[in-house]
KELUMMI-52010 format. One record per residue: x, y, z of N, C-alpha, C, O, CB in turn. Coordinates in pm, 1 decimal. Each point is the difference from the previous one (the first is absolute). Glycine has a CB too. Example, Ala and Ser with C-alpha at 12.3 -4.5 7.8 and 13.67 -1.06 7.14 Angstrom:
<nodes>
NODE     n_east    n_north       n_up    ca_east   ca_north      ca_up     c_east    c_north       c_up     o_east    o_north       o_up    cb_east   cb_north      cb_up
NODE     1319.0     -569.0      780.0      -89.0      119.0        0.0       90.0      120.0        0.0      103.6       -1.9       66.5     -292.8     -115.4       58.1
NODE      154.2      222.3     -196.6       82.0      119.0        6.0      -77.0      109.0       73.0       50.9      110.8       16.9       67.5     -173.6     -231.4
</nodes>
This chain:
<nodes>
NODE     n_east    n_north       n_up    ca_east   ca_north      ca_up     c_east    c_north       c_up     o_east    o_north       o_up    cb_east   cb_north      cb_up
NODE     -167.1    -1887.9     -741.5      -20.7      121.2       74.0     -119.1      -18.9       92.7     -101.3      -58.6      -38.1      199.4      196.8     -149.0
NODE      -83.0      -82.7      321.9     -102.2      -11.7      117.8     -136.4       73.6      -76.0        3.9       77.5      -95.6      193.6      -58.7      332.7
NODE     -304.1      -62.0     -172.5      -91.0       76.6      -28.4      -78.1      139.8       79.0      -76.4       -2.0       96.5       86.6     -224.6     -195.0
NODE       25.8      311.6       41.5        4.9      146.1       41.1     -204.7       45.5       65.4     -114.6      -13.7      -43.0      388.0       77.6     -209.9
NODE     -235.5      -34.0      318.4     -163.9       29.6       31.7        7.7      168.6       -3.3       92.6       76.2       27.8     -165.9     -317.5      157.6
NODE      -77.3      268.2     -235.6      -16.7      130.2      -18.4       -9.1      132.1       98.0      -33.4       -3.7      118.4      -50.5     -136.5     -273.8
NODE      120.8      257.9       80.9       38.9       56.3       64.1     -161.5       26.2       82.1     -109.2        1.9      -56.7      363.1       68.7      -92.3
NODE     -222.8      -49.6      319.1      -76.8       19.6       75.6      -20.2      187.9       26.1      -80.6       50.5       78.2      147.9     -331.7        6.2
NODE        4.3      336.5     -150.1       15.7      177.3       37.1      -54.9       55.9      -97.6       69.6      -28.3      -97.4      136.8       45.8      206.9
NODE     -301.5       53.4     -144.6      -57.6       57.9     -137.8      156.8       73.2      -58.4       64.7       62.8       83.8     -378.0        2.7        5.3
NODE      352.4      -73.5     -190.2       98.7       78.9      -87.6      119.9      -70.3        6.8       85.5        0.8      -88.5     -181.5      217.5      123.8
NODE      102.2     -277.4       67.0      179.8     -108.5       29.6       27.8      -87.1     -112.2      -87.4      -41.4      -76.1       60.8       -8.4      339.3
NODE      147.3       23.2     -272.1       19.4      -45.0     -116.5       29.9     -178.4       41.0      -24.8      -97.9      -70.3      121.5      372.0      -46.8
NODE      -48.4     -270.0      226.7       23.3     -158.6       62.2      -79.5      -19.5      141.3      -85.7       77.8       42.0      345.0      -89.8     -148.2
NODE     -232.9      -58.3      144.9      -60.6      -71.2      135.7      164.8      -19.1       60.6      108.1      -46.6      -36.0     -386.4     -116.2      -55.3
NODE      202.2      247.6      231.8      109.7        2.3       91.8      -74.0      -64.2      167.9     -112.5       20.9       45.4      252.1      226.3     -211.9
NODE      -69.2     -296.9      202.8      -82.9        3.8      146.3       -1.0       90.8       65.4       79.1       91.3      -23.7      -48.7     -259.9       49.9
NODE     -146.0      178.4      110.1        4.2       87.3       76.7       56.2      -29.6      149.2       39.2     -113.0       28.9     -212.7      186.7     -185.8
NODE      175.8       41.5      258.2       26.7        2.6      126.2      -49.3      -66.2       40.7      -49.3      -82.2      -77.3       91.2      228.3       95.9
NODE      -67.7     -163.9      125.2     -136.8      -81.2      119.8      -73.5      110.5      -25.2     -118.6      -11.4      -30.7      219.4     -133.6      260.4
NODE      -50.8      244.7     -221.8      -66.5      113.9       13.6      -88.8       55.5     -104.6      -73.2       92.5       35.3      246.0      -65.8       96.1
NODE     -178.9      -67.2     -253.8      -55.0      -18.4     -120.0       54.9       76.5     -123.6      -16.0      -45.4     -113.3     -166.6       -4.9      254.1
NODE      263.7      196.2     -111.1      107.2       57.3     -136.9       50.1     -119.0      -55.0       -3.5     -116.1       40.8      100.5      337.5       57.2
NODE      -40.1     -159.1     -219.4      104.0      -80.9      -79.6      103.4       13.9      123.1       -4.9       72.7       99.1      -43.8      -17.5     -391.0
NODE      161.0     -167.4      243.3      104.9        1.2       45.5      123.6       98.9      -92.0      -23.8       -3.6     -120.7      -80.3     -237.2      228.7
NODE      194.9      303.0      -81.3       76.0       57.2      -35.0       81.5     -102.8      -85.9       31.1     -102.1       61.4      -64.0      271.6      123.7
NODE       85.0     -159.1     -354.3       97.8      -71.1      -44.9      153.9       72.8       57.0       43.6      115.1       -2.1     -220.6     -194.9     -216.6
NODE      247.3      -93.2      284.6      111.5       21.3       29.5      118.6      121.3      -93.0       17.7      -14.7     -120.9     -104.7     -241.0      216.9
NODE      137.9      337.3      -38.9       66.1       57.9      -67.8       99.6      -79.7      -67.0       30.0       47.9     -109.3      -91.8      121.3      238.4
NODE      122.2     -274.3      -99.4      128.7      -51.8      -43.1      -54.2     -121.0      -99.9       77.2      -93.5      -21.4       79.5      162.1      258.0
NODE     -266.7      -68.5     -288.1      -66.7      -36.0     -127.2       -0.6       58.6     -109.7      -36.8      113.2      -31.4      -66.7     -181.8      151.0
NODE      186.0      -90.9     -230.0       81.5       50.6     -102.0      -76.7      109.8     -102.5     -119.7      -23.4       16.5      249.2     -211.2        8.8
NODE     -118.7      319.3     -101.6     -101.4       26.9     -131.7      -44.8      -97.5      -74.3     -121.0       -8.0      -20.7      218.9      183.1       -4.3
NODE      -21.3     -254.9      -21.6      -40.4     -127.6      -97.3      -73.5      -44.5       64.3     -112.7       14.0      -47.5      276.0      -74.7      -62.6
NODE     -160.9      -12.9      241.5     -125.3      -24.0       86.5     -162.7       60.5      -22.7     -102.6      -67.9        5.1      309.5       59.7      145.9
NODE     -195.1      174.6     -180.5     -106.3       57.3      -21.5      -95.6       13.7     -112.1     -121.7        3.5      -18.2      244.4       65.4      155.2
NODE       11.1      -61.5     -217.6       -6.3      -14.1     -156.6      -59.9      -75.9      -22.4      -71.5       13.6      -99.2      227.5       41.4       46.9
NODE     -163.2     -179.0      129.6      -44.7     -128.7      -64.2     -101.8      -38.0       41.8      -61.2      -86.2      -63.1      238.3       22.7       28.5
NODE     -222.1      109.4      140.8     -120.1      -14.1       97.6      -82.0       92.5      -59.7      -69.5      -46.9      -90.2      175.2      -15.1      309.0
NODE     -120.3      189.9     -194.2      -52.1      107.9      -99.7      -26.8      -17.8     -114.9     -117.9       22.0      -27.8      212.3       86.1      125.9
NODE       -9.4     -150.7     -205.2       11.6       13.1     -113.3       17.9      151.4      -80.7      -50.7       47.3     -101.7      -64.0     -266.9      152.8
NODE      196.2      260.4       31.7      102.5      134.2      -66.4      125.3        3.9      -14.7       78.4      -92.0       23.5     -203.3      201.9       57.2
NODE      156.5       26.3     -131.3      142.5       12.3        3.3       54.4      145.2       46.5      -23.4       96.5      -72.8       20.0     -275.6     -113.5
NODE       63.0      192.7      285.7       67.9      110.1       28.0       69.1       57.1      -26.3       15.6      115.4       40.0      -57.2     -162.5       38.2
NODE      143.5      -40.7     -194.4       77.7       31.3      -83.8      149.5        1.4       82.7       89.2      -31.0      -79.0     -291.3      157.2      -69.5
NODE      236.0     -108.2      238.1      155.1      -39.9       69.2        9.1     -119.9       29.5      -78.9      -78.6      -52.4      111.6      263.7      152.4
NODE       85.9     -241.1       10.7       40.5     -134.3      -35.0      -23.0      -80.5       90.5        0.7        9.0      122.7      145.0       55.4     -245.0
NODE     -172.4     -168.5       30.7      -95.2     -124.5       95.6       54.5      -53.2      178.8      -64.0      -59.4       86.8       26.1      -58.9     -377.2
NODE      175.1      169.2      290.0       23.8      -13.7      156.9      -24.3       72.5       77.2      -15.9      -27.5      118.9      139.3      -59.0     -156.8
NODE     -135.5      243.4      -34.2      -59.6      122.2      119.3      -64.3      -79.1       95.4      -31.4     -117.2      -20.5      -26.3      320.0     -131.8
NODE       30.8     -122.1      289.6      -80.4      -70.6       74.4      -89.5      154.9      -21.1       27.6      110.0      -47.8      123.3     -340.1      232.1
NODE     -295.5      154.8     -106.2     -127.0      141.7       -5.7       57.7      101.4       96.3        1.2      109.9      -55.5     -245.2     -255.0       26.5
NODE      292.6      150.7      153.2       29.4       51.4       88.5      107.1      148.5      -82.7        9.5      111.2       51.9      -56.5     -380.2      132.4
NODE       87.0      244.6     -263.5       78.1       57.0     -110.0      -63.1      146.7      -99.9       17.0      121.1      -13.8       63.8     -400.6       17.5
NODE     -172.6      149.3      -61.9     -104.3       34.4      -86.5      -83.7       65.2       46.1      -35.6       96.0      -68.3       63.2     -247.1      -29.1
NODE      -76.2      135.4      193.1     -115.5      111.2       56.7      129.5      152.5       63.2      -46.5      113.6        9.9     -209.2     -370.6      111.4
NODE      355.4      239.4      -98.9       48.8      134.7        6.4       38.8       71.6     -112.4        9.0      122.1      -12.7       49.7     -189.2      199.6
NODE      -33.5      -32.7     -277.7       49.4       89.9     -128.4     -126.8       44.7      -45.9       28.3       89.5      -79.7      185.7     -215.5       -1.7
NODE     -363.4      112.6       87.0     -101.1       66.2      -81.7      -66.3       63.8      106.0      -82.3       86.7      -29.5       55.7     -241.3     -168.2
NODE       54.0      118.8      355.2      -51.9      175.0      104.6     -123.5     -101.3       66.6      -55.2       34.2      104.6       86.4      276.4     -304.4
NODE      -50.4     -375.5      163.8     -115.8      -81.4       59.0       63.6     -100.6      126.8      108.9      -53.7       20.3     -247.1       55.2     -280.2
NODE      -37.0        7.1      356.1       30.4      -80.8      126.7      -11.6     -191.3      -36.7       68.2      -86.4       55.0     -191.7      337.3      112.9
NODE       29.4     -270.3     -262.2      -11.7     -122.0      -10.9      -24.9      -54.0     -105.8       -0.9       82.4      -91.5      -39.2      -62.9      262.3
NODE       13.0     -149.6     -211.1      -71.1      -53.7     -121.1      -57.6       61.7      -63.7       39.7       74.1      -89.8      -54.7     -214.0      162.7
NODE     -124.5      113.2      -25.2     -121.8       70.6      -49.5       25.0      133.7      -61.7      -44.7       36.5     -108.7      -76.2     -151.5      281.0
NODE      196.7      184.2      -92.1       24.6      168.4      -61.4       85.7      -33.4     -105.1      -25.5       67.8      -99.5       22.5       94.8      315.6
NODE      101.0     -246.5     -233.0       75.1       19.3     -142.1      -59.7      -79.5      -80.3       39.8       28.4     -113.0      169.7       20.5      184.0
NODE     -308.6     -162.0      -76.3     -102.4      -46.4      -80.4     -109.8      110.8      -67.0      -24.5       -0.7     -120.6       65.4     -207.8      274.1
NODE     -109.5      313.0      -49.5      -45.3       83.6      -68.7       71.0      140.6     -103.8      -34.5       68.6      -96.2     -106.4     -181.8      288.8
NODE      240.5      100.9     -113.8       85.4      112.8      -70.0       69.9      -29.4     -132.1       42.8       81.6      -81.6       -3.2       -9.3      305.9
NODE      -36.2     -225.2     -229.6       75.1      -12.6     -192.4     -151.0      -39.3      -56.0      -12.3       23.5     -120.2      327.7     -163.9      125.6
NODE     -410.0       95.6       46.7     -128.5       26.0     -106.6      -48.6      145.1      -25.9      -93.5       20.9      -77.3        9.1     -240.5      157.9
</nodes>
């Protein structure tokens, strides 16, 4: 396994890159759950092919981060 460098965002749970512009970058919607699951180290509990683009409509949320804070 690659070696993961720490998270750079106070509260984030992974390391994501940013823009030029310096935000995070948006995770692709058509990125699997298991993908997240595994990166994260959670579980959302539906099925590992959902894509997020999915997942963030079924729980009302615009992005990651909001459905990361919303199942903690």
């Amino acid at each position: 396994m690659a070696n993961r460098k720490a998270p750079d965002t106070p509260g984030m749970a992974g390391y994501r890159s940013r823009n030029q512009s310096g935000p995070l970058r948006q995770k692709r919607s058509d990125t699997l759950v298991k993908t997240i699951e595994k990166q994260y180290n959670t579980d959302f509990k539906v099925r590992d092919d959902m894509q997020l683009g999915t997942l963030l409509k079924k729980h009302g949320v615009a992005s990651l981060n909001d459905l990361m804070r919303k199942q903690n």
